[in-house]
C-alpha positions in Angstrom: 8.5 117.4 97.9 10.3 116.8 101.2 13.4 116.4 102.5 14.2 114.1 105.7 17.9 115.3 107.1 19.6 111.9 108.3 23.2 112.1 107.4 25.9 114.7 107.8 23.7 117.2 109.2 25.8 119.0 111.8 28.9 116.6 110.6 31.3 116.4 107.4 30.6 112.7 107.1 27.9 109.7 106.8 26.2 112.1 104.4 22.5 110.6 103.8 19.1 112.7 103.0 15.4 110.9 102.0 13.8 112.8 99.9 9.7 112.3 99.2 8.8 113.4 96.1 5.6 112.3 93.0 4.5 109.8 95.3 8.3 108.0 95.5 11.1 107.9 98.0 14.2 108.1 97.1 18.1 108.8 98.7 20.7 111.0 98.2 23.9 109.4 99.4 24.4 106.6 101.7 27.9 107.4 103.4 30.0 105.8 105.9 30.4 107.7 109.3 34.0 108.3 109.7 36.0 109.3 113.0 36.1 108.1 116.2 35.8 104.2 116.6 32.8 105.7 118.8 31.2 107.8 115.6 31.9 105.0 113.4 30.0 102.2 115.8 27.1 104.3 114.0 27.5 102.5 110.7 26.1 99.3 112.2 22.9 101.0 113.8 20.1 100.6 111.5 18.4 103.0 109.4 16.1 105.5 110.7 13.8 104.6 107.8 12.6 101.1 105.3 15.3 100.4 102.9 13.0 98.6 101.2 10.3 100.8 100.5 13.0 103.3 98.8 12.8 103.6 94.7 16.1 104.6 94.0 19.5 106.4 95.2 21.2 108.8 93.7 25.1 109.4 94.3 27.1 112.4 94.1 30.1 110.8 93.6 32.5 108.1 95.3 34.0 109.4 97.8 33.3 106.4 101.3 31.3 109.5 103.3 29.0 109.6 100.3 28.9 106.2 99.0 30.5 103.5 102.3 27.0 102.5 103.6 25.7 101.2 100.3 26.2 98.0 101.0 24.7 97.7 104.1 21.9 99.3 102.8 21.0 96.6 100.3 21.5 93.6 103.0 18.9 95.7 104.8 16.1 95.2 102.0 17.3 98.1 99.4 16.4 96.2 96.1 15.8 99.7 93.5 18.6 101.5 90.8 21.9 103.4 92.2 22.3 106.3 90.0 26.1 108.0 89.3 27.8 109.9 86.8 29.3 107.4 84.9 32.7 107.6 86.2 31.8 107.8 89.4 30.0 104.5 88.7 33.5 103.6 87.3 35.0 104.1 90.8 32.2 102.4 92.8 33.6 99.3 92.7 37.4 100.2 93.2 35.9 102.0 96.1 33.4 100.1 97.7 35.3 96.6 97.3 38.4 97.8 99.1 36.3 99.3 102.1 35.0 95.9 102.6 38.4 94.1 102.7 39.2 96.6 105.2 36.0 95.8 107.1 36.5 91.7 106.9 40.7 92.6 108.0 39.7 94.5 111.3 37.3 92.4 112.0 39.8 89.5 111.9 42.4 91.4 113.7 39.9 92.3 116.3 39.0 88.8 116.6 42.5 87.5 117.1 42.8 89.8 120.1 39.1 88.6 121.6 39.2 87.7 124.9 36.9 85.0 126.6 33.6 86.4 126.6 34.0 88.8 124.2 31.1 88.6 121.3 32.7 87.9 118.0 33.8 90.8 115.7 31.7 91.2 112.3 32.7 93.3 109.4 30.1 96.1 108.2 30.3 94.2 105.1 32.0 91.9 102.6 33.1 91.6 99.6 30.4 89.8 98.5 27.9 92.0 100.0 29.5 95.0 97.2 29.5 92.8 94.6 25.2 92.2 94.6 25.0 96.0 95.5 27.3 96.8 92.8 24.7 95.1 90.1 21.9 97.8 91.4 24.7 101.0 90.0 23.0 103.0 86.6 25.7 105.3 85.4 24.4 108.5 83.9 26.2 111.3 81.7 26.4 115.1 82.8 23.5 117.1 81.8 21.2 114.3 81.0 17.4 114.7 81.8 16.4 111.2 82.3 13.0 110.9 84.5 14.4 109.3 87.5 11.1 108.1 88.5 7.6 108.5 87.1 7.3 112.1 88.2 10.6 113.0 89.5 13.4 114.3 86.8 17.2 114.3 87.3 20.4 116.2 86.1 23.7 115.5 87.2 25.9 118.7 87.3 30.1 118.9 87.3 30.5 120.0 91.0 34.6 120.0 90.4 35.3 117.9 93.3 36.7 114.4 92.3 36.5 112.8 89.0 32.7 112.1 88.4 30.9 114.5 91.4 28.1 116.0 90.6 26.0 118.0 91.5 22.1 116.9 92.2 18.9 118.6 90.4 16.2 117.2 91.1 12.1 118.2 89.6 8.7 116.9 90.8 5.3 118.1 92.0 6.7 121.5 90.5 9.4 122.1 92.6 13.1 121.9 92.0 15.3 120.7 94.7 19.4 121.3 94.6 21.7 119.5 96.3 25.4 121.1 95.8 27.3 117.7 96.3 30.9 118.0 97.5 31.9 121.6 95.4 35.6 121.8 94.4 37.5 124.8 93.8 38.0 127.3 90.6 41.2 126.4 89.1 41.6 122.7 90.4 44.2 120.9 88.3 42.8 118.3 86.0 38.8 118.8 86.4 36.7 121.3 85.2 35.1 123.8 87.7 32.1 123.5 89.6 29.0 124.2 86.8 26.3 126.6 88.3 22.6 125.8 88.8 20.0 128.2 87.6 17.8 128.1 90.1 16.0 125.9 93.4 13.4 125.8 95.3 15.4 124.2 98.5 19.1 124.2 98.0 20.9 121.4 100.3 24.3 122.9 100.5 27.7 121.7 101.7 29.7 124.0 104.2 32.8 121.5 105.2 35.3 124.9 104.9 32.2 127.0 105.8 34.5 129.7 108.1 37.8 129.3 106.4 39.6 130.4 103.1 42.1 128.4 101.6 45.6 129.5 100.7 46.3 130.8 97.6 47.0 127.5 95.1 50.0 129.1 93.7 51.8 129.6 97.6 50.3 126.1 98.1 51.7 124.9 94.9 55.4 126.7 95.8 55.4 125.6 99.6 54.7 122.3 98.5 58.2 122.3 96.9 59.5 123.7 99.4 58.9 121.1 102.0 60.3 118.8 99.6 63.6 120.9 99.5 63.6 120.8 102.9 63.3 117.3 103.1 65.7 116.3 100.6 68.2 118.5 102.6 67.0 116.8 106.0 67.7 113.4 104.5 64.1 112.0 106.0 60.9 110.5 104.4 57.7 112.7 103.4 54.7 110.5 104.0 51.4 111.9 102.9 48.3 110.3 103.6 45.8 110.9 100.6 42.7 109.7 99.2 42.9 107.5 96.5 40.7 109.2 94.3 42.1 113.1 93.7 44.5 113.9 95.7 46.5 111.1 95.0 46.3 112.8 91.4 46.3 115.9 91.7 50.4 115.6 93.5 51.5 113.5 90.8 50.3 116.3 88.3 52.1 118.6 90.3 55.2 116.5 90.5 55.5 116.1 86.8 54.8 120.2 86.1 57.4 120.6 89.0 59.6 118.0 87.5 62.8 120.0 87.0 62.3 123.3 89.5 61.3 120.5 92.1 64.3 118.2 91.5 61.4 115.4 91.2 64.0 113.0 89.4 66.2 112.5 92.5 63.2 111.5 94.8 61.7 107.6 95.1 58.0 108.3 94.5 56.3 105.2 95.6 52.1 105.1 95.4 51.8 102.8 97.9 47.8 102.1 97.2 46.4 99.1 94.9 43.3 100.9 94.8 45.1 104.2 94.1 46.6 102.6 91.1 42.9 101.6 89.8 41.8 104.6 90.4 44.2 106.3 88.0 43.0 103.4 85.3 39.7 105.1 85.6 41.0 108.5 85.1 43.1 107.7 81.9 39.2 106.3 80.8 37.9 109.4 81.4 39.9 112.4 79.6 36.7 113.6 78.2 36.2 115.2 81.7 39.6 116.7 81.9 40.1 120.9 81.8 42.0 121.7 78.4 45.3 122.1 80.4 45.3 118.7 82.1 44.2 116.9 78.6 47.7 118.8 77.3 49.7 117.6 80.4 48.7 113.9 79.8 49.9 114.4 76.2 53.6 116.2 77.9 56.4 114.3 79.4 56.8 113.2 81.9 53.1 111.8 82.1 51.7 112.4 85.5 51.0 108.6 86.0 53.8 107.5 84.6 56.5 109.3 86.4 60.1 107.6 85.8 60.7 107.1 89.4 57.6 106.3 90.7 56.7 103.1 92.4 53.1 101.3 92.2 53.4 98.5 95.0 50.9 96.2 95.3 51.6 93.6 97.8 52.1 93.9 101.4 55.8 92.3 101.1 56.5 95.4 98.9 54.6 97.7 101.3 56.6 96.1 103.9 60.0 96.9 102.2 59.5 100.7 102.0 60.0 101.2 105.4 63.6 99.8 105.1 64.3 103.1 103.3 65.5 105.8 106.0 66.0 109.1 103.2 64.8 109.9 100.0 60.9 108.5 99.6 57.9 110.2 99.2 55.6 107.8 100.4 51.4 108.4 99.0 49.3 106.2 100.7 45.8 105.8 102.2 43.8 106.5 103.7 43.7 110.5 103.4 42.8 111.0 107.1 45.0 108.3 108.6 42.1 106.4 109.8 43.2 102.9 108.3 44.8 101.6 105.5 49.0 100.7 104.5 49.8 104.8 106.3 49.4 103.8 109.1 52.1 101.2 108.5 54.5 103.9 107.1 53.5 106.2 110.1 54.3 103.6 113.0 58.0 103.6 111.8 58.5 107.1 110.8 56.7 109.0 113.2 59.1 109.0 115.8 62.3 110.5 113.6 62.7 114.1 113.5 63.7 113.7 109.9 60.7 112.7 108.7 57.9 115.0 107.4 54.2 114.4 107.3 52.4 116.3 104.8 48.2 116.5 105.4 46.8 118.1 102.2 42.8 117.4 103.0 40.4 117.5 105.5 41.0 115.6 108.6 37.5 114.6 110.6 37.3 115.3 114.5 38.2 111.6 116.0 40.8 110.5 113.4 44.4 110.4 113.6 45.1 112.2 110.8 43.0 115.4 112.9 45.5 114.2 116.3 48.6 114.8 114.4 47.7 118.2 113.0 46.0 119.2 116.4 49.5 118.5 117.7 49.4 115.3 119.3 52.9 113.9 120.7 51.5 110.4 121.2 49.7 108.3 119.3 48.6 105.1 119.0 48.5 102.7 116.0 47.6 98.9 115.7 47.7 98.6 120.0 51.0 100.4 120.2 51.9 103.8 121.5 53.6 105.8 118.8 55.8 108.9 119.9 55.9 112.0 117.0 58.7 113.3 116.8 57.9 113.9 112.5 57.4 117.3 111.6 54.2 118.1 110.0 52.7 120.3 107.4 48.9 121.1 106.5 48.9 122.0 102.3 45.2 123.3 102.8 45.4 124.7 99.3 45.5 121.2 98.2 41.8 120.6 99.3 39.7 119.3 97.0 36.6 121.1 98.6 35.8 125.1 97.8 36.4 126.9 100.4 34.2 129.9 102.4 34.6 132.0 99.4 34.0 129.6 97.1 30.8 128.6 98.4 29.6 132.3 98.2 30.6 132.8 94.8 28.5 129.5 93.4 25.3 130.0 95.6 25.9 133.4 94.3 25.5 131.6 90.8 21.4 131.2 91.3 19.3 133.7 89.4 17.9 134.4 92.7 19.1 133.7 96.5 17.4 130.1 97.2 16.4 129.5 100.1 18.8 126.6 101.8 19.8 124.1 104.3 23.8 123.8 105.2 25.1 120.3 105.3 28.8 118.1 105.6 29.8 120.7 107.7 30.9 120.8 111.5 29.1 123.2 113.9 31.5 126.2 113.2 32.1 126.3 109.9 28.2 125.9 108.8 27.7 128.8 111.1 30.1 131.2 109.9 29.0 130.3 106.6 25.6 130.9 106.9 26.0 134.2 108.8 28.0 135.3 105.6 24.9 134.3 103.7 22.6 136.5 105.7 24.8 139.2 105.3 25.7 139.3 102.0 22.1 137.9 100.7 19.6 138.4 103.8 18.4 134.4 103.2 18.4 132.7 107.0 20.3 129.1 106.1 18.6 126.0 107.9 21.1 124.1 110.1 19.4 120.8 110.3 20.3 117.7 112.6 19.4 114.3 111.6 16.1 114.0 111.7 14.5 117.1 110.7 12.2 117.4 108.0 11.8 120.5 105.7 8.8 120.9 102.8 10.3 122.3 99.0 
């Protein structure tokens, strides 16, 4: 078996690694590069290798760094099966179909602002592109053994991240090969935690909060309400930019525990996020893969997706109308790292008042906006205009649906024995610091690969 590093390998995102195993070829991931317009000129670049002389893909779950390139890789030639748990095969096309309208609108607004001489804009994709890559998806349960290929065997493992990640085992030519997926944390409202592996040959392991420890979730949880207090007293806005698939959940299952000590009644909640409000269709299908205490909260009142006060717009005119409100709206919308999608809307007009608060509660990528405002930034610029900040910010890193340092140690320390490992999704430092805490606490030397490396199981 081998292992051909070409995604996310000294990066968080475009996560993407061939594996050669019985004779086959197949891929783990095929994520979008996110970022910098620079970083994500990537996307378009070809593949370093034949999409179609790959057998199959298999997906840790739907997140657009794990999933975004899909499409592109089936107008390239792909033609095999897509493998997901099944509700991440559920959330493909809620994902993948709302990247593409995102790809055919910049594309049209950079081609309004062409000037003579300038090549025409294309989008990555279209919609129609996702919907013939979308007929390729084979959704699988957890802890299934189904022989992938002939020769190669597959489980799919809760990781804990997002509703449907999993974790990757794969078997062939007598050699087991891990790869951890995105790995939430213990304790993560609504989803179960991440399920150990018994043991690996070659572990491919993520590292995005490799050198850092996240607050505990019960400060998190009580500063959260906090800056909400504050707000409410300030008379501003909170926007939060969030992902439409888990942390857009996980706050409205805080807002509903939190209903009365929060004062949640007196707010306008708006989830300002079409796909956001699909996504939670696909949760309320899945309650089978809800923890014991979220599968009582759903049964509670208020229900944490049907909040009283809360708001699902779906047009642009009723996007549009928020931003008459000055005081008293907590605005959820995408994308979670301000790099696109109706936030930056809500940003251009609230940004500038000192009232307003800004709440980040996941990771934000080097090159992206969201990553400008927390470094500090006091300009920005959105949709060709320059944006003054005068909002006042808050990073919830509790909030992140990733496991932390410790939390990484504590499921590689899951293994019967110390695998051997490569770190992955990670940026320089925090792959580092996590693998020096590896050789410490375990003596195994972690492999930092770049794209393009190739390692033997």
């Amino acid at each position: 078996m081998r292992v051909h590093f070409q995604g996310a390998a000294g990066q968080v995102t475009g996560s993407m690694h061939l594996v050669e195993a019985a004779g086959r070829r197949l891929l783990l991931e095929c994520g979008m590069v996110q970022g910098s317009p620079e970083a994500e000129a990537a996307n378009f670049a070809p593949f370093p290798f034949d999409p179609a002389a790959l057998d199959a893909v298999v997906l840790s779950h739907a997140h657009i760094d794990h999933c975004g390139r899909l499409p592109r890789l089936a107008m390239a030639g792909f033609r095999g099966p897509i493998y997901a748990q099944a509700a991440t095969a559920d959330l493909l096309p809620i994902m993948l179909l709302d990247s593409a309208s995102l790809q055919e609108s910049d594309a049209e607004r950079a081609n309004r602002r062409r000037r003579p001489g300038q090549p025409q804009a294309m989008p990555l994709y279209t919609r129609q592109d996702v919907q013939r890559t979308l007929e390729r998806v084979r959704p699988l349960a957890y802890g299934a053994h189904p022989a992938l290929l002939p020769g190669v065997d597959l489980t799919l493992r809760d990781a804990g991240h997002i509703l449907g990640s999993a974790s990757v085992e794969l078997r062939a030519d007598g050699r087991t090969l891990v790869f951890s997926g995105d790995l939430g944390m213990r304790g993560t409202p609504i989803l179960r935690d991440p399920e150990p592996v018994p043991a690996a040959d070659l572990l491919l392991m993520e590292s995005t909060y490799g050198d850092r420890n996240h607050r505990d979730r019960v400060a998190t949880v009580q500063e959260l309400g906090e800056i909400l207090h504050a707000a409410w007293r300030d008379g501003g806005n909170v926007l939060i930019p969030a992902f439409a698939v888990g942390r857009t959940q996980e706050l409205l299952y805080w807002f509903a525990r939190h209903w009365d000590d929060w004062g949640m009644a007196r707010w306008r909640i708006f989830l300002d996020s079409p796909m956001a409000a699909k996504v939670v269709q696909v949760y309320d299908r899945h309650h089978e893969l809800f923890d014991a205490e979220a599968r009582a909260a759903w049964r509670g009142t208020p229900n944490p997706f049907r909040l009283p006060n809360l708001s699902v717009t779906e047009s642009v005119e009723e996007s549009m109308a928020i931003n008459r409100i000055h005081g008293g709206a907590i605005i959820i919308a995408g994308n979670g790292m301000a790099n696109g999608g109706r936030i930056l809307h809500h940003m251009r007009q609230h940004l500038p008042h000192r009232q307003t608060r800004i709440v980040f509660v996941g990771y934000q990528a080097e090159g992206t906006l969201g990553r400008r405002l927390v470094d500090g930034a006091r300009w920005v610029r959105i949709h060709g205009h320059d944006v003054q900040v005068h909002a006042q910010r808050h990073t919830v890193g509790g909030l992140s649906a990733h496991a932390d340092q410790q939390g990484l140690l504590d499921w590689y320390a899951g293994f019967s024995a110390p695998p051997p490992l490569a770190l992955v999704h990670g940026e320089e430092r925090a792959r580092e610091a996590l693998a020096g805490e590896i050789l410490t606490r375990h003596g195994v030397q972690a492999v930092l690969p770049r794209p393009g490396l190739v390692l033997d199981v």
